[in-house]
C-alpha positions in Angstrom: -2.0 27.9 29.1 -1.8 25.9 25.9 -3.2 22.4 26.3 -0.6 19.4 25.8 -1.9 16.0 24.1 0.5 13.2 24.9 0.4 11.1 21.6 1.7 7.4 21.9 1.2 4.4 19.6 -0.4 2.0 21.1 0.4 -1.7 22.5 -1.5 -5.0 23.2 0.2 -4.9 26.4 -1.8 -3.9 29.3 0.9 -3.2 31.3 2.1 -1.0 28.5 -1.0 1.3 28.6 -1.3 1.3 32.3 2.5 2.7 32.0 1.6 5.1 29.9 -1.6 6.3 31.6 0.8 6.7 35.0 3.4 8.8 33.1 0.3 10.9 31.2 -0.8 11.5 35.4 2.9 12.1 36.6 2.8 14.9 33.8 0.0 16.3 34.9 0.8 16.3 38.9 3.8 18.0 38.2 2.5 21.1 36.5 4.0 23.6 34.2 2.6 22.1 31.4 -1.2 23.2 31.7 -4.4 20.8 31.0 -2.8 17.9 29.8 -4.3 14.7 28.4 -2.7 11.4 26.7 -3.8 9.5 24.2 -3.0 6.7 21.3 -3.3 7.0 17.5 -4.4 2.8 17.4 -4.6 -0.7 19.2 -5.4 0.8 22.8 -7.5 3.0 24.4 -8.1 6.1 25.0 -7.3 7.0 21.6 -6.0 9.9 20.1 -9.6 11.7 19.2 -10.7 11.3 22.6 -7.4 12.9 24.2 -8.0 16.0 21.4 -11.9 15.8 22.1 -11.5 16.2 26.0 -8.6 19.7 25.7 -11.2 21.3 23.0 -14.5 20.5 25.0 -12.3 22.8 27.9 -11.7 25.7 26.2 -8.6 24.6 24.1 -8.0 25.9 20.8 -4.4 25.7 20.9 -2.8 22.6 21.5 1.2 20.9 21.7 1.3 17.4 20.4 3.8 15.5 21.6 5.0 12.6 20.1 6.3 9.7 23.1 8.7 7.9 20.6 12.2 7.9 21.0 13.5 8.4 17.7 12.1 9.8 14.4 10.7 7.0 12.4 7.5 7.1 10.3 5.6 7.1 13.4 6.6 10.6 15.0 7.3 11.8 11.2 4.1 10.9 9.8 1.6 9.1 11.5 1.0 11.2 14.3 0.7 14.4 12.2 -1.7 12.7 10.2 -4.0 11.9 12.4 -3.8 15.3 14.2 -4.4 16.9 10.6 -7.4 15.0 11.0 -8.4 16.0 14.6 -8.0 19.7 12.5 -10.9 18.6 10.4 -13.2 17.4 13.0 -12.4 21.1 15.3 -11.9 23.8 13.1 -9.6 26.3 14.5 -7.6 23.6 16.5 -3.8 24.7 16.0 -0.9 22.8 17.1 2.9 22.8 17.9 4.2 19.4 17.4 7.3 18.6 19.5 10.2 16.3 18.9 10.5 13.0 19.7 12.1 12.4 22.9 15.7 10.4 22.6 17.9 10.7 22.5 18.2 13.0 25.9 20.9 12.6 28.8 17.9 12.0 30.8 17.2 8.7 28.8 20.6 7.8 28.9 20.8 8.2 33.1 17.6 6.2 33.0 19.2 3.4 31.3 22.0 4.1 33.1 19.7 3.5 36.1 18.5 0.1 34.3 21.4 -1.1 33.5 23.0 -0.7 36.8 19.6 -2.6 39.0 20.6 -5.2 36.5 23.8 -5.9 37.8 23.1 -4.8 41.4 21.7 -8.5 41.6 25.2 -10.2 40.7 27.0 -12.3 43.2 29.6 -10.7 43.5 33.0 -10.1 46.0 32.6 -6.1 45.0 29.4 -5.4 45.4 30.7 -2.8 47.7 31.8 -0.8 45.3 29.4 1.0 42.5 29.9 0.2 39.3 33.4 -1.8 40.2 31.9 -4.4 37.8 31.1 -2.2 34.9 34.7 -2.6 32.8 33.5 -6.4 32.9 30.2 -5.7 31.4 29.3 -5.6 27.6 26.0 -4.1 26.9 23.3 -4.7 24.2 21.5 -1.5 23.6 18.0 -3.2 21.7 16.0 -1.2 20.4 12.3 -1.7 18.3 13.9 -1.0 14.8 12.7 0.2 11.7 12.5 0.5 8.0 13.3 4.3 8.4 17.6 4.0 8.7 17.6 7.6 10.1 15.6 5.8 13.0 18.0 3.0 13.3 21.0 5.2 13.2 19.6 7.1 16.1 19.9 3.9 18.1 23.2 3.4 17.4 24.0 7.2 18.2 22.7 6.6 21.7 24.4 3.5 22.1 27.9 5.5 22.1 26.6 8.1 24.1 25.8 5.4 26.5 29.1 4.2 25.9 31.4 7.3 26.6 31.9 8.1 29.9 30.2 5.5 31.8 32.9 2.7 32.0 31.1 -0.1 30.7 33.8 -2.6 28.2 31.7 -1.7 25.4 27.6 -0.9 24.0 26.4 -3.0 21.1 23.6 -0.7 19.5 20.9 -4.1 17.9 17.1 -4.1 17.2 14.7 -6.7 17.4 12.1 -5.9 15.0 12.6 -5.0 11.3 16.1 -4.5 11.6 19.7 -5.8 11.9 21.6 -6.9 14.1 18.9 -9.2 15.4 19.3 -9.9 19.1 20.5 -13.3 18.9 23.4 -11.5 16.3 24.3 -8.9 18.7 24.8 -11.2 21.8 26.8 -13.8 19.4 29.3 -10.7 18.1 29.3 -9.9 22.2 30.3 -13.4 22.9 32.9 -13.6 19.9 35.0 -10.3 21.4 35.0 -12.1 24.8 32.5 -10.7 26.6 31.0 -13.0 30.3 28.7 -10.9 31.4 26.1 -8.9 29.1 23.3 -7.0 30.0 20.5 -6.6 27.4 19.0 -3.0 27.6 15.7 -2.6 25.6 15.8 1.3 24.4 11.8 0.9 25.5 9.7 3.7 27.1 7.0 0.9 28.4 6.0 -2.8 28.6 4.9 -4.4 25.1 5.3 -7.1 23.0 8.1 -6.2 21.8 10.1 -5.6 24.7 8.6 -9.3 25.9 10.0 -10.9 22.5 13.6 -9.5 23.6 13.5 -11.1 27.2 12.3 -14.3 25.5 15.2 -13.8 22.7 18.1 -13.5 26.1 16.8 -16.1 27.6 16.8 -19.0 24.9 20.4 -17.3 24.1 21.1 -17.7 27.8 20.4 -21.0 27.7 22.2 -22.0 24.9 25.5 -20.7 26.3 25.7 -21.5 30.4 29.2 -19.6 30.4 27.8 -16.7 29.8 25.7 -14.0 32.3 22.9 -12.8 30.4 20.4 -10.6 32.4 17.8 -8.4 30.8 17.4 -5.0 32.3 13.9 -2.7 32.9 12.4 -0.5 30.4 12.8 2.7 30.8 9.3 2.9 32.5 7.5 5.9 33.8 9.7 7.9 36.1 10.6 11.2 36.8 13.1 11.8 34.7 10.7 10.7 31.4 8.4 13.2 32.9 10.8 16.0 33.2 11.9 15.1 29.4 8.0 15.6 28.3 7.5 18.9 30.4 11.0 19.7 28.6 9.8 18.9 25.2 6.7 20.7 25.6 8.2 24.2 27.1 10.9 23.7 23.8 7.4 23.6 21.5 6.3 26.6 23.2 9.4 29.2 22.7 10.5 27.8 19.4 10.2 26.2 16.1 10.2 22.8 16.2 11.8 20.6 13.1 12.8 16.7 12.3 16.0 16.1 10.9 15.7 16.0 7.4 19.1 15.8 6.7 19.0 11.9 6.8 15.3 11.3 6.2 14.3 8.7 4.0 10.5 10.5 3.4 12.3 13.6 1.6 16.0 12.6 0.8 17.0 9.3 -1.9 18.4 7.3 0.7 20.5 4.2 -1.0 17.8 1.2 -0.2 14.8 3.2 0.4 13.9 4.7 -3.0 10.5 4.0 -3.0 9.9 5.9 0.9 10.3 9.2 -1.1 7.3 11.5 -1.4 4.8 8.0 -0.3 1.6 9.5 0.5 0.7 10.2 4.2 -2.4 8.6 6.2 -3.0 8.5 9.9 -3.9 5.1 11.7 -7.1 3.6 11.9 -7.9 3.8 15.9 -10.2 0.5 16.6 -12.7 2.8 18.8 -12.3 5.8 16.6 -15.1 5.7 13.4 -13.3 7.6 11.8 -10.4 6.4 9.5 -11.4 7.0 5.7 -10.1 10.6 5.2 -6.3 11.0 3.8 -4.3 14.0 4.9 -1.4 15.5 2.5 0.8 18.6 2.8 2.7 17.1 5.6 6.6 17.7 5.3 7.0 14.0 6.3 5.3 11.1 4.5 4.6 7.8 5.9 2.4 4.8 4.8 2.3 1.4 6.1 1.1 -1.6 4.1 -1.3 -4.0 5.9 -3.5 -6.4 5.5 -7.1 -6.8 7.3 -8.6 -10.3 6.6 -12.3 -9.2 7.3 -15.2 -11.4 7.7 -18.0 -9.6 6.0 -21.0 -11.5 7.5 -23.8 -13.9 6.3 -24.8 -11.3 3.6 -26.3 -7.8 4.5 -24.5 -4.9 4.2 -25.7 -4.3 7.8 -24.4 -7.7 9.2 -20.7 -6.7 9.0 -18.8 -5.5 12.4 -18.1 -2.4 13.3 -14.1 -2.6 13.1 -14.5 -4.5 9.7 -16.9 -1.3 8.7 -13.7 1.2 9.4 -11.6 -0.7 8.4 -13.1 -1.0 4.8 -13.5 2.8 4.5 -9.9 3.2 5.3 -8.5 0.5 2.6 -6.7 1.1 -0.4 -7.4 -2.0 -2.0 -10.0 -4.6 -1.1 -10.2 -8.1 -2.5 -13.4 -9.5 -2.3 -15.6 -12.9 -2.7 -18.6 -13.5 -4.5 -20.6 -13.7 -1.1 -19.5 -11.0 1.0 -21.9 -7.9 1.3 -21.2 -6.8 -2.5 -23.5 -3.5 -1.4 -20.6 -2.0 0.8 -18.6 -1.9 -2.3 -20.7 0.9 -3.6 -20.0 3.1 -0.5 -15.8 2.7 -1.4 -14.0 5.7 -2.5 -13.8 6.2 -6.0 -9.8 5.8 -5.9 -9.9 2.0 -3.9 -8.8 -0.6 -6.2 -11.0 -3.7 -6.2 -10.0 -6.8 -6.7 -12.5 -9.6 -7.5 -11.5 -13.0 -6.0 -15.0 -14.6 -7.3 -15.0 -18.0 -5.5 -18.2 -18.8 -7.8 -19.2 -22.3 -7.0 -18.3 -24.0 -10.3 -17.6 -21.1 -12.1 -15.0 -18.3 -12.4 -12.5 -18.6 -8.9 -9.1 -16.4 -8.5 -6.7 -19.5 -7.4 -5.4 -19.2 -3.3 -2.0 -18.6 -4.4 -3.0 -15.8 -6.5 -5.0 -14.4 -3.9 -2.2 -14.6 -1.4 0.1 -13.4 -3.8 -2.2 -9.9 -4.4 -2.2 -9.2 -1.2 1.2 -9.5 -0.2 2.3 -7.4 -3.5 -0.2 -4.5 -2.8 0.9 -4.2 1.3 4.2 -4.1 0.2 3.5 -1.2 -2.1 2.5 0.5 1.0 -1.0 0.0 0.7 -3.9 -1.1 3.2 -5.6 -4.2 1.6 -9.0 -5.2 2.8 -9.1 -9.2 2.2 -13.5 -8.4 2.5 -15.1 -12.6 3.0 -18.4 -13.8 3.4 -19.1 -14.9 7.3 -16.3 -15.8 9.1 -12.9 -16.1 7.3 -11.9 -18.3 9.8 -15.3 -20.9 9.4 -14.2 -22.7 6.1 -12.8 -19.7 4.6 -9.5 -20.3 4.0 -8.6 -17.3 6.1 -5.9 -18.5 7.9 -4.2 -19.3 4.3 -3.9 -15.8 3.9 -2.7 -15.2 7.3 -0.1 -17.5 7.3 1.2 -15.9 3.1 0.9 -12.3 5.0 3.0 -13.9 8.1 5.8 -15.5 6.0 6.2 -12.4 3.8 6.6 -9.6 6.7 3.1 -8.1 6.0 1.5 -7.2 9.0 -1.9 -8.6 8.8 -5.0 -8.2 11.5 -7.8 -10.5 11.5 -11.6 -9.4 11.9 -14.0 -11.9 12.6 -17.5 -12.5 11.2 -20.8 -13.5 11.4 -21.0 -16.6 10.1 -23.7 -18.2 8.1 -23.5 -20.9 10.1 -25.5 -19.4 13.0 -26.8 -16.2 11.3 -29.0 -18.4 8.4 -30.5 -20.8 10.9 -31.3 -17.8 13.2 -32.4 -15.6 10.6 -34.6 -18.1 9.3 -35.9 -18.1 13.1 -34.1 -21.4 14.5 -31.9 -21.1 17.1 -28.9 -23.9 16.8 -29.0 -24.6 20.6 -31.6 -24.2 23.3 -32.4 -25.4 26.7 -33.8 -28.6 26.7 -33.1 -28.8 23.2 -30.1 -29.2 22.1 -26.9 -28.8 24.0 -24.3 -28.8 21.2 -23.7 -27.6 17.9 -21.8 -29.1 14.9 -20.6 -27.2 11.8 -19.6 -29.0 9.0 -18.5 -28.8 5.3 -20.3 -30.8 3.2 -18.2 -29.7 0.0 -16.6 -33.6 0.2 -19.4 -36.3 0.0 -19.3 -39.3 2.6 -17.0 -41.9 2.0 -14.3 -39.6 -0.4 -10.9 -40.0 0.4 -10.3 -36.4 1.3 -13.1 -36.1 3.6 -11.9 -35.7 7.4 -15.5 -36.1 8.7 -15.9 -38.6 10.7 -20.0 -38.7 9.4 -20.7 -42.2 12.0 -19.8 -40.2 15.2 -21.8 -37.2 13.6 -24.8 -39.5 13.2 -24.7 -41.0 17.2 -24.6 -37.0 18.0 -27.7 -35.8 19.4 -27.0 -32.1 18.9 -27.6 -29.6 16.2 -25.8 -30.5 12.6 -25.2 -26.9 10.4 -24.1 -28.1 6.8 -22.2 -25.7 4.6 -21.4 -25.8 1.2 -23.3 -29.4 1.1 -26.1 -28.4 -1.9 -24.7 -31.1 -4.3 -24.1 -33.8 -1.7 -26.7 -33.6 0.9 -28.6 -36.2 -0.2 -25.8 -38.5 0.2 -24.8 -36.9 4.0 -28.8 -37.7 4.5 -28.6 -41.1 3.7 -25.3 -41.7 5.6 -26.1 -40.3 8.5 -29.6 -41.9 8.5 -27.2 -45.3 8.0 -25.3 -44.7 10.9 -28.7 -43.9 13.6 -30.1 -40.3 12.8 -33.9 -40.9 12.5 -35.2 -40.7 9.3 -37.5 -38.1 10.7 -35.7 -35.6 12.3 -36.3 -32.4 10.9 -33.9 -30.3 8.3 -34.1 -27.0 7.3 -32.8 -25.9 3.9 -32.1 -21.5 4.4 -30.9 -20.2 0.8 -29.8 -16.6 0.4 -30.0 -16.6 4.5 -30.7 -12.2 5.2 -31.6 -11.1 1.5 -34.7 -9.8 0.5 -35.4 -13.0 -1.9 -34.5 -15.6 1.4 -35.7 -18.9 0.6 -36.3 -21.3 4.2 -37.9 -24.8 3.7 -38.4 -27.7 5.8 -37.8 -31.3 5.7 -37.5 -34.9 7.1 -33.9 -35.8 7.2 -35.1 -38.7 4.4 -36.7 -36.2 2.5 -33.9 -33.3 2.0 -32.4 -34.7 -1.1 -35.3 -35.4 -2.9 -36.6 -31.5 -2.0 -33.4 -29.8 -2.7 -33.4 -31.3 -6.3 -36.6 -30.5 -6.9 -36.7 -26.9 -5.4 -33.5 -26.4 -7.0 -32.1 -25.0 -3.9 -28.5 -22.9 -5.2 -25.5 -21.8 -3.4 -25.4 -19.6 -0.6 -27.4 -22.8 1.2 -26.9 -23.7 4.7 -28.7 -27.0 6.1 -29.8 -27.2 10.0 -30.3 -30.9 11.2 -32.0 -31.4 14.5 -34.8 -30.7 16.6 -34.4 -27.5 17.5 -35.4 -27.0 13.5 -38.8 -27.8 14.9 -38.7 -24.3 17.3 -39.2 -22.1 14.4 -40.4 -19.5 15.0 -41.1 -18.4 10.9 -42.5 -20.5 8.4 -41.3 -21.7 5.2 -40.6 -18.9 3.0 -40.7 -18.8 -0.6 
């Protein structure tokens, strides 16, 4: 019997997965549908290459795909089939039906039905008696995730008058609350406006998720804001039977026929009025965090599909090698990458030939891209539909400026991950064989950035306290004032003899390590004209070196 993969798209809620593994299990118990397995194309695990992986290594060769979405956006039109295209290319031979989204399907509208009604079943009141007495009192707000696909959208408003007809209820307001209008809040003001006392918020959810959170949150603060009015949110639509009897429906449907979106209304193939720039947009499958994966682009598709993201990556104290494994894929997989002066310029060689870079520079003193038209690149490539690598030395959050970029991406709508990094703050000292703590030692560690010299009016160090520490002191970007921090922290207690060590070029082949006396650091910088990348350790655990000064 043909094998059926269960393709969902991932969450950050645990609850969410869990859900989804249940239903994946409630498929499979209930039979007719052969060897099934369930997997996600990114941000949770098992991902999609494992589910594929698992049917082939039994014998499969023929597969369904099934998308769990309930309504044709670019997730089920594009994303999915791009990354089984690329399943294709890692099995040769693998074939595949794909089968149709899921909503909308009476059965999803009795589950709501379901929802809605153990909503209300908690109401005090006189006619509880009597099923559904209450209903022509009851306005219903039908939220689902929304999308920048309107044939999407307009599916959610179809289901909200199918909900509608038949079921008694004083009216369904279809509203989204993600990328789309009516908001929430908009839906349950309209309700209010047309009279409405008791509303029951109905997330059009298969399982737990952010999302679904944000819209309980969303009820409740509207809640609050109006005491006359009886908000209550109702249950996603959750695993259940009936969701397992729609997949096992689906998948028999893949089987005996052919299986097409509606491309009457689709913004990837038709000029739909807003959403010129969807047509013909080239088609790449997610980048699945625990699949390696993620740098090969699939055409041919009759739906196309591109998001625009940014990754702000922390490259690492300098090595190609040093970087993480997620910031690794993710850099194969970008479309653009804007990088600084001191992030591993080697992987750049390894980028496809068609990846725009974008040089940032950042040189000390020299040639720097300004913040605002760094933020501004990245926000105008991600919104072309592009995924933009934001590639930084060490950590982009350890005097980076990362969260700069984070915060343009935010207020613009891009979606924007962050990857952290090895920073040189604890990779040069160790790499120059110091550890920044150890037992008996040193018990605390202190990084600061020495680009402000003591006693400037912009400087937020408080350099006194920092002298009384006892711990380890990790200077960054201090080359041109470290012989000032010496002398003030010296001022304020620190022995004149506690040992520094000055590690240039921290990982590269031409690494540069000497050692000091705290009252001696200045004086040997200048005349070793140590140069940016420079980091500074000041402590005793500088004396636990394990290597010698390096020249």
């Amino acid at each position: 019997m043909t094998g059926l993969v269960i393709v969902g798209h991932g969450t950050r809620s645990a609850a969410g997965v869990d859900q989804f593994a249940a239903l994946v299990e409630r498929v499979r118990r209930g039979g007719d549908t052969g060897d099934v397995e369930g997997g996600f194309i990114e941000l949770s695990r098992p991902p999609l290459t494992d589910a594929v992986g698992a049917l082939v290594a039994r014998g499969h060769r023929a597969l369904v795909a099934l998308p769990l979405v309930l309504t044709a956006a670019g997730h089920g039109k594009g994303d999915i089939p791009a990354a089984m295209a690329r399943e294709q290319e890692r099995h040769p031979g693998l074939t595949y039906r794909y089968g149709r989204p899921l909503g909308p399907h009476p059965l999803l509208h009795d589950a709501l039905e379901q929802r809605i009604d153990a909503a209300l079943a908690g109401a005090d009141r006189a006619d509880a008696a009597q099923p559904g007495a209450d209903r022509a009192d009851t306005w219903v707000a039908l939220i689902g995730r929304g999308s920048t696909d309107p044939d999407a959208n307009a599916e959610v408003a179809k289901v909200a008058r199918l909900l509608w007809e038949g079921r008694g209820y004083a009216g369904v307001e279809p509203g989204f609350v993600s990328l789309a209008q009516p908001s929430v809040p908009a839906v349950l003001e309209r309700l209010r406006r047309l009279g409405a006392r008791r509303i029951v918020v109905a997330p059009y959810f298969l399982f737990a998720g952010v999302l679904p959170d944000r819209i309980v949150a969303q009820s409740a603060e509207f809640a609050a804001a109006h005491p006359d009015l009886d908000v209550r949110v109702a249950e996603v639509i959750g695993d259940c039977d009936a969701l397992a009897d729609l997949v096992r429906e689906r998948y028999a449907e893949a089987l005996g026929g052919d299986i097409r979106m509606n491309c009457d209304t689709c913004a990837y193939r038709v000029l739909m009025p807003g959403f010129a720039d969807k047509v013909g947009r080239p088609q790449r499958p997610h980048d699945h965090p625990d699949d390696p994966v993620g740098h090969h682009h699939h055409h041919g598709h009759d739906h196309d599909h591109d998001h625009g993201s940014v990754a702000v990556v922390g490259g690492g104290p300098g090595p190609d090698d040093l970087i993480t494994v997620r910031g690794k894929a993710l850099l194969d997989a970008a479309d653009v990458v804007v990088v600084d002066r001191l992030a591993p310029q080697g992987l750049l060689a390894g980028l496809r030939p068609d990846v725009l870079v974008v040089d940032a520079a950042k040189v000390p003193r020299g040639p720097s891209m300004a913040q605002e038209a760094i933020n501004a690149a990245l926000v105008l490539h991600a919104r072309a539909g592009r995924r933009v690598v934001r590639l930084k030395g060490g950590d982009p959050y350890v005097f980076g400026r990362g969260h700069e970029e984070v915060q343009a991406c935010a207020a613009a709508g891009v979606p924007v991950t962050v990857v952290p990094g090895v920073s040189s703050a604890i990779a040069a000292p160790a790499l120059a064989g110091v550890p920044v703590t150890h037992r008996g030692v040193a018990h605390d560690v202190t990084v600061v950035s020495g680009h402000l010299p003591p006693g400037h009016p912009d400087s937020l160090v408080d350099w006194a306290a920092l002298a009384r520490a006892r711990g380890t002191v990790v200077l960054l970007m201090a080359v041109d004032t470290i012989a000032k921090i010496a002398s003030v922290l010296i001022e304020h207690g620190r022995a004149p003899e506690t040992p520094v060590l000055a590690v240039q070029d921290a990982g590269q082949p031409d690494q540069l390590s000497l050692p000091a006396r705290l009252d001696e650091i200045g004086a040997l910088a200048a005349r070793e004209e140590i140069r940016p990348p420079a980091v500074f350790v000041v402590g005793p655990v500088v004396a636990l070196s394990t290597t010698g000064p390096t020249l």
